[in-house]
Legacy VTK file of the C-alpha trace (Angstrom):
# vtk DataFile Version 3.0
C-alpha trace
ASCII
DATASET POLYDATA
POINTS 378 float
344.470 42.294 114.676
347.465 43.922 116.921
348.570 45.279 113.785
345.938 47.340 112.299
346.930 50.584 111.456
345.074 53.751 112.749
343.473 54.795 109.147
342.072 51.063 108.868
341.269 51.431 112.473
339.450 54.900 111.972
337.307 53.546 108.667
335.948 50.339 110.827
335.020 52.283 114.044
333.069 54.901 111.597
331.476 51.759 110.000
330.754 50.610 113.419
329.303 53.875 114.807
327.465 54.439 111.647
325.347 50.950 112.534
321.661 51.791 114.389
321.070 55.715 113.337
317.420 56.295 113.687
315.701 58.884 111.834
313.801 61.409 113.641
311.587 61.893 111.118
307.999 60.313 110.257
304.437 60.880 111.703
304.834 58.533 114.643
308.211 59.322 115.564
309.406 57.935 119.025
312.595 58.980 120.380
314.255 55.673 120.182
317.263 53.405 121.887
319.716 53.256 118.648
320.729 49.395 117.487
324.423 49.116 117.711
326.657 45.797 116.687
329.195 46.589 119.783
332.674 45.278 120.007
333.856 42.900 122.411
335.997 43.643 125.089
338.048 40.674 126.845
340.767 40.347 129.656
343.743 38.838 128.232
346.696 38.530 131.011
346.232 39.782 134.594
349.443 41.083 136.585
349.893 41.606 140.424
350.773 44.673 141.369
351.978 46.280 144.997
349.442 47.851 147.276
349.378 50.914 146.347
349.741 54.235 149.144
346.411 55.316 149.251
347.955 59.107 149.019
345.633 61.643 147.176
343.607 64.183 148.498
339.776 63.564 147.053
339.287 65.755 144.819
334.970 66.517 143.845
335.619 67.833 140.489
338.455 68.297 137.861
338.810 70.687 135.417
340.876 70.832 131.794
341.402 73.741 129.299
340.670 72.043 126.623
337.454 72.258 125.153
334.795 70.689 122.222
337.369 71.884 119.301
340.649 70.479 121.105
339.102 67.565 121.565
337.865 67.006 118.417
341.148 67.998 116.387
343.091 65.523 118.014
343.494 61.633 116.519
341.643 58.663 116.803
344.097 56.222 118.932
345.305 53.455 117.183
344.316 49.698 117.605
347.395 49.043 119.906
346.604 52.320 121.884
343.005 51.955 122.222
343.506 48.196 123.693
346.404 49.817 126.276
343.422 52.928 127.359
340.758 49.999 128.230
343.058 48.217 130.229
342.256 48.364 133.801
343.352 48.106 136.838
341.583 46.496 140.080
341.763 47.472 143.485
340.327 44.317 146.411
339.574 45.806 150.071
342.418 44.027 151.512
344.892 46.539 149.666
345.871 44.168 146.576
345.822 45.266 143.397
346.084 43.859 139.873
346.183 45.285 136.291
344.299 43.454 133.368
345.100 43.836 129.795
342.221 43.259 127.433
341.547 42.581 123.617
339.264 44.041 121.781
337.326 41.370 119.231
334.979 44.089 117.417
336.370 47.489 117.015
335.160 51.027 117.641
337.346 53.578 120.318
337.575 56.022 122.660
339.145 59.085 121.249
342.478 60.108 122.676
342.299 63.298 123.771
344.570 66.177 124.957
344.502 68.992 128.004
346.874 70.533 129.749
345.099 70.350 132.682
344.973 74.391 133.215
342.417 75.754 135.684
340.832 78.928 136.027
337.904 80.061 138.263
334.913 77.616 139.070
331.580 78.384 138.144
329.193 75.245 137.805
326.060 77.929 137.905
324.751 79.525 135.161
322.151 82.313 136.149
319.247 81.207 137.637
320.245 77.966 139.406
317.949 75.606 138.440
318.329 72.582 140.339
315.821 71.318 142.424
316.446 69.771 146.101
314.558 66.133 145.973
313.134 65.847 149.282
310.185 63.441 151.098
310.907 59.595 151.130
308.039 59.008 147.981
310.622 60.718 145.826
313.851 59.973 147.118
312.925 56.013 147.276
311.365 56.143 144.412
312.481 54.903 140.735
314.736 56.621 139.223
316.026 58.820 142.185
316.281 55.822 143.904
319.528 54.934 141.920
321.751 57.713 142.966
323.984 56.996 145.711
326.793 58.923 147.818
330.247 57.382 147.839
332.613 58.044 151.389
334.572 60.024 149.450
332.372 62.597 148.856
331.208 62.178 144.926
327.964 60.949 143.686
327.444 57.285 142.239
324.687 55.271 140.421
323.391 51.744 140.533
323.698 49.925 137.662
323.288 46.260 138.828
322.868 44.070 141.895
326.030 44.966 143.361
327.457 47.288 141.169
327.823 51.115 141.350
328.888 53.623 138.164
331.365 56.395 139.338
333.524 58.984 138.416
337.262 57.948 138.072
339.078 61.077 139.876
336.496 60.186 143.100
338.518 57.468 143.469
341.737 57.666 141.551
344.093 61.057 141.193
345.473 59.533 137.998
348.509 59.104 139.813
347.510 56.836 143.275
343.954 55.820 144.842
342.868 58.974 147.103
342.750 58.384 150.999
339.907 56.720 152.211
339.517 54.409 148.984
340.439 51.111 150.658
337.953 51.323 153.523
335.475 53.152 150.395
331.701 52.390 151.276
328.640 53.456 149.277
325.885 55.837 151.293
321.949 54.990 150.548
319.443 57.379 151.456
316.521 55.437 153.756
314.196 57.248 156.565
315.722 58.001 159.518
312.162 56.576 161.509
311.444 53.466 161.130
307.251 53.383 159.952
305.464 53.904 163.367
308.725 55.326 165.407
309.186 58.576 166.272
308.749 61.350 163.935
307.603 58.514 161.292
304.702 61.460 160.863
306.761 64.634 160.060
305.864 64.356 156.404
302.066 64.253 156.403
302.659 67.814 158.918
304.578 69.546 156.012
308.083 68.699 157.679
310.120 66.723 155.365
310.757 63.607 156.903
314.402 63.089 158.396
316.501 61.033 155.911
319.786 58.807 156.724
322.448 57.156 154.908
323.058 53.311 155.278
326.834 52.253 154.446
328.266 49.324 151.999
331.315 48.796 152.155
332.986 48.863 148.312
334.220 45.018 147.389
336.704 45.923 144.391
336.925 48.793 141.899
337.948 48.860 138.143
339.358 52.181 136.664
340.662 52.123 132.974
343.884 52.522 132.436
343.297 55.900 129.953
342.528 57.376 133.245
345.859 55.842 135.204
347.853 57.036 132.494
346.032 60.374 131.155
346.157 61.846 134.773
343.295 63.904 132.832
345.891 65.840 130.830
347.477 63.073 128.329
343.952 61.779 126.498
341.529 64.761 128.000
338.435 63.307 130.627
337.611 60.597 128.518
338.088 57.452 130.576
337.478 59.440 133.559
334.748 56.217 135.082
335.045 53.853 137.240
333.022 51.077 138.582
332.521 49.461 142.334
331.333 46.284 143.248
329.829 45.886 146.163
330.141 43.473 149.485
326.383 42.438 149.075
323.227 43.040 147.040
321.771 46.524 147.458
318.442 45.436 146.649
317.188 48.231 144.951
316.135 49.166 141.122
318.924 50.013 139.415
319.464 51.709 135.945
320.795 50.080 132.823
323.596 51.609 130.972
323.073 52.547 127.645
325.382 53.521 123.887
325.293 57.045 124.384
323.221 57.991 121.139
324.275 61.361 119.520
322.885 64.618 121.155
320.928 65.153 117.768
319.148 62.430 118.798
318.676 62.726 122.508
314.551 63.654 123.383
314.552 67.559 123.106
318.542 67.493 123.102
318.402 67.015 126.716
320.134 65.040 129.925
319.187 64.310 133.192
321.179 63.620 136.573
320.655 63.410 139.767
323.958 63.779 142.503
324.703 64.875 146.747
325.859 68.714 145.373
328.177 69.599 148.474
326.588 72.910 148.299
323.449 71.067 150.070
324.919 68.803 152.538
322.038 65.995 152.635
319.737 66.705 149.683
319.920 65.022 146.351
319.660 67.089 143.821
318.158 66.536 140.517
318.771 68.745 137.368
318.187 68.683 133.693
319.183 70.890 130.480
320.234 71.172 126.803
323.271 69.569 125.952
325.509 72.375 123.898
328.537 70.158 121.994
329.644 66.880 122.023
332.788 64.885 120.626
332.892 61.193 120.520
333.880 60.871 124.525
332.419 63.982 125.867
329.109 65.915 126.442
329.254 69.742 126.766
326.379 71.061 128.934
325.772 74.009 131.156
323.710 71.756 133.452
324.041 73.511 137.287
326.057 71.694 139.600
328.431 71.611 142.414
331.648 69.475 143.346
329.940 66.512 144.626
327.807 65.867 142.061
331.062 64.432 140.140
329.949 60.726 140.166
326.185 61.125 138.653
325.114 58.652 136.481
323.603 61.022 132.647
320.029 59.513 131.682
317.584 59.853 129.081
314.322 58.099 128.523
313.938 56.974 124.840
311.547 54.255 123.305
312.676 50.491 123.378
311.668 49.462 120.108
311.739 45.477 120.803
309.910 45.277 124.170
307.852 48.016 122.993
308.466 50.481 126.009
309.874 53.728 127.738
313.303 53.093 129.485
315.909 55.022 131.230
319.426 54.401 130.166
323.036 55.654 131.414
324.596 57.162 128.494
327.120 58.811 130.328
329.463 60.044 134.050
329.039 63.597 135.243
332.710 64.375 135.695
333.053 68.139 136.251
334.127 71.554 134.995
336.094 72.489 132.017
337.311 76.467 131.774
337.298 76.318 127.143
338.703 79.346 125.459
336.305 79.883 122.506
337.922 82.075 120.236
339.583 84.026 122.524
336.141 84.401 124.449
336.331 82.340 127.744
333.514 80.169 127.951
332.826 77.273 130.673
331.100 73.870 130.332
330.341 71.067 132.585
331.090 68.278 131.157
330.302 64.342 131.051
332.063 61.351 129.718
329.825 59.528 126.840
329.019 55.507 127.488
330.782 54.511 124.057
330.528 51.427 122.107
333.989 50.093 123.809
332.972 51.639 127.357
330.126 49.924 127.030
331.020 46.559 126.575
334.135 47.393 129.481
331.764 48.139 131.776
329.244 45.270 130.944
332.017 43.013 131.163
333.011 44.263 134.309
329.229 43.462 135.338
328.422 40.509 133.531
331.683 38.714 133.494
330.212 37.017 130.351
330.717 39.639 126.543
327.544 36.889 125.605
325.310 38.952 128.016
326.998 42.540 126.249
325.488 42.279 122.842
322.907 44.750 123.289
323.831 48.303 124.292
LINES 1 379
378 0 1 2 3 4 5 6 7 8 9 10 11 12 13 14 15 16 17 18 19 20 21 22 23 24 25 26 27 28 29 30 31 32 33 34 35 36 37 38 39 40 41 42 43 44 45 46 47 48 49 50 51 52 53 54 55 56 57 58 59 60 61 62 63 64 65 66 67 68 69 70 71 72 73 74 75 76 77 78 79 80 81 82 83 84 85 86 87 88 89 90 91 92 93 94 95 96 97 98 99 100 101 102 103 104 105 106 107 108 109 110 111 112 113 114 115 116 117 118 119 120 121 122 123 124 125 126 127 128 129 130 131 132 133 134 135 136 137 138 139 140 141 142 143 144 145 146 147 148 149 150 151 152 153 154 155 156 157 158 159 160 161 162 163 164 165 166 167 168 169 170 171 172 173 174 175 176 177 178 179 180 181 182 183 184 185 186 187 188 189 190 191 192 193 194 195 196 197 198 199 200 201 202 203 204 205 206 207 208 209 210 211 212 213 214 215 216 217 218 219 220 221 222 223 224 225 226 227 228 229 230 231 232 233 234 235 236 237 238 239 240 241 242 243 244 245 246 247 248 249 250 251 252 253 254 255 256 257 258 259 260 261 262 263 264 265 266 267 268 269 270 271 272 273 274 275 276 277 278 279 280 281 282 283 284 285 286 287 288 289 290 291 292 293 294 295 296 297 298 299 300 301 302 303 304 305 306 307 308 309 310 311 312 313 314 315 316 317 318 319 320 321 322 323 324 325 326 327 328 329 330 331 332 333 334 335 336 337 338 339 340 341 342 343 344 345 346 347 348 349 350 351 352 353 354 355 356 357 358 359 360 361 362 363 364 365 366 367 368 369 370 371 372 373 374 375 376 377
């Protein structure tokens, strides 16, 4: 396999893709979870590496000039490349570190994408803002708000297993070193600041939104890919811009599944969903939804409202389950940020958010699971 060329691996990942398209058409049409056959992806050698300086400022969002049409002129990565992008490295809370190269058994790809990493002005509003503050401990411990978490160093995060949290990359990671604060990193969950029957445990039935609070777990180990390590966001675009945290102990909560990200065609009413700690409302989760306007195989374009801090969020959708015959909530994607895109000469901005790919999907099961038997099914 290490020496399949990058036509022969461009033909099988459109083969692959092309596997589970649903047609929205028929007179009992659900909205439903694609069928993919996903690739397997496996460590293969694991190297130690030196502890690394812990040096970057955090930074809550990052932004790239290069938009839908960049992205999509550039080439697919070859077989060799693609296995060098989902590489990862690990980072333990003692400081060690290690770096894990990976095969892949079943192919489909990222796509390797290009920015220069040029920023212009900021603006994650579009008229009206539309996002709405989630507030009162029936909503904010409820399903699926419930999932959404605050990291330490400021971005959002979202629960995707017992003990594992779904992150943006550059919360963590500059591209260059781990940002300050990342070795003692600890995950915040919203709980009422009253116990039931303490003081003030009555504010909400007066009106007064009851007082919330964040509990603290400390962050066990993190994976980023290595397309982020090496990309720096300007090599290969935001495409491996994720990351994932495990954490010291079980957070007990529901958490959401991650999902193939189906294409936006298919997506119920062409829309996303996310939920994130906007730093614009220190406290609040914030919950927002809206049309998605482009896509290319690793990114969303939307013009969903949001501020730096909601970098982190974990992209849902609700579609039908066709073999447990039921609604369910899936990650497709990671909120990352802004991009400033020059559309024909007209200068046009998008936030964007990193698609949940065949091969990012079975990383970041495996990086769950531990076990590609219990990634079959994206």
């Amino acid at each position: 396999m290490a020496g399949i060329p990058g036509l022969l691996f461009l033909l099988l990942l459109l083969l692959l893709c092309a596997v589970g398209h649903v047609s929205p058409y028929g007179a009992h049409w659900k909205p439903t979870w694609p069928a993919y056959h996903l690739p397997v992806v496996l460590p293969q050698s694991t190297l130690n590496l030196g502890k690394p300086d812990f040096g970057a400022e955090a930074k809550l969002e990052v932004s790239s000039s290069c938009g839908p049409q960049c992205h999509k002129g550039t080439p697919l990565p070859t077989y060799e490349e693609a296995k060098q992008y989902l590489s990862y490295e690990t980072l333990y809370a003692n400081g060690s570190r290690t770096e894990t190269q990976v095969g892949i058994y079943v192919l489909s790809s990222g796509r390797g994408q290009e920015s220069s990493g040029k920023s212009r002005r900021k603006r994650q509003i579009y008229g009206y803002d539309s996002r709405f503050s989630i507030f009162g401990k029936d909503f904010l411990l409820n399903y699926p708000f419930s999932t959404s978490v605050k990291l330490s160093t400021g971005c959002t995060g979202t629960l995707v297993a017992e003990k594992h949290v779904l992150t943006a990359a550059h919360c963590i990671h500059d591209g260059k070193t781990y940002v300050k604060g990342t070795q003692k990193l600890r995950v915040g969950f919203l709980k009422p600041k009253f116990k039931d029957g303490g003081r003030g445990a009555n504010s909400s039935s007066s009106g007064v939104p009851e007082k919330m609070k964040f509990q603290w777990i400390r962050v066990k180990r993190t994976h980023v890919p290595k397309g982020w390590i090496k990309g720096n966001a300007n090599d290969i675009g935001m495409d491996y811009d994720y990351a994932l945290l495990e954490l010291k102990k079980p957070h007990k909560r529901k958490f959401m599944k991650i999902g193939v990200s189906p294409p936006a065609k298919q997506l119920p009413g062409g829309r996303i969903h996310f939920s994130g700690y906007d730093n614009d409302r220190p406290g609040d989760l914030v919950y927002r939804f809206c049309d998605v306007k482009d896509e290319t195989y690793d990114l969303l374009y939307q013009q969903c409202d949001a501020q730096p801090g909601a970098s982190g969020s974990g992209v849902y959708v609700r579609m039908w389950k066709r073999q447990q015959q039921k609604w369910e909530r899936k990650i497709i994607g990671i909120f990352s940020g802004h991009q400033w895109v020059d559309m024909n000469g007209s200068p046009q901005d998008f936030n964007v958010a990193v698609r949940i790919t065949p091969l990012k999907y079975a990383q970041i099961c495996y990086w769950i699971k531990g076990n590609y038997l219990d990634c079959r099914e994206g």
